[in-house]
N, C-alpha and C positions, 0 to 999 in steps of 0.2 A: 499693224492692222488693228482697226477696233473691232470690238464686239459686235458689230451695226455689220460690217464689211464681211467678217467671218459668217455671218446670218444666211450672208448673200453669195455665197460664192460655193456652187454646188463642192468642186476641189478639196473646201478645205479641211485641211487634218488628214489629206489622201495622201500618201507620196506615191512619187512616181514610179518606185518599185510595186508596189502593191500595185496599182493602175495597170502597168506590163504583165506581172502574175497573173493581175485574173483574167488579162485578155488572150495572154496565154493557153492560158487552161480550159478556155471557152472555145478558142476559134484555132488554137495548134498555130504554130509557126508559119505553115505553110499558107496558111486561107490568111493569116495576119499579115503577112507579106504578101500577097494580091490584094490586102485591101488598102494596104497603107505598102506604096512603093517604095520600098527602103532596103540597101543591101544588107543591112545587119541582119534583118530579120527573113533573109533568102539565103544568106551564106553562111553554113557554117553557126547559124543563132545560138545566140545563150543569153541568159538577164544580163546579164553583169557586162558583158559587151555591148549589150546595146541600150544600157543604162546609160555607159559613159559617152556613149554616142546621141544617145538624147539631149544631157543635159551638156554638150557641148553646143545642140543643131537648134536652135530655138523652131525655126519651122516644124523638124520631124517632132518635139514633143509637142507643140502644138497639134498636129494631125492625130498622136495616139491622145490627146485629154479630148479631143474632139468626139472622138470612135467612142473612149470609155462613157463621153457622157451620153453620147448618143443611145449606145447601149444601156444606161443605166435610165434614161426618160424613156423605152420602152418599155419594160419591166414594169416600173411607177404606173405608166398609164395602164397597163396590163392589169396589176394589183392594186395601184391606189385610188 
């Protein structure tokens, strides 16, 4: 990635644990999984479970980078 790419790519320097953390902590398990329909996060949740289930699901981590950033361009428009 260059420097130009990294500029552009809201993502970068996120991992996807941190991205789950705070959508956690924001929205609870429960309302995270009616927003994003996935069993990890209806059954039984924990990070680390449904870490390994992200970065195996290419769709489901696409859906939660989705959510985070969507949440994160209200906030911006909010404050910035």
């Amino acid at each position: 990635m260059t420097r130009e790419t990294g500029g552009r790519d809201p993502l970068h320097g996120i991992t996807l644990k941190a991205m789950l953390t705070e959508l956690v902590e924001l929205y609870g398990w429960e309302e995270l999984a009616r927003r994003i329909r996935i069993k990890c996060f209806a059954t039984d949740p924990s990070v680390d479970s449904s870490l390994k289930f992200l970065r195996r699901t290419p769709w489901a981590r696409e859906k939660v980078e989705a959510l985070y950033l969507s949440r994160k361009r209200v906030n911006s428009d909010i404050w910035g």
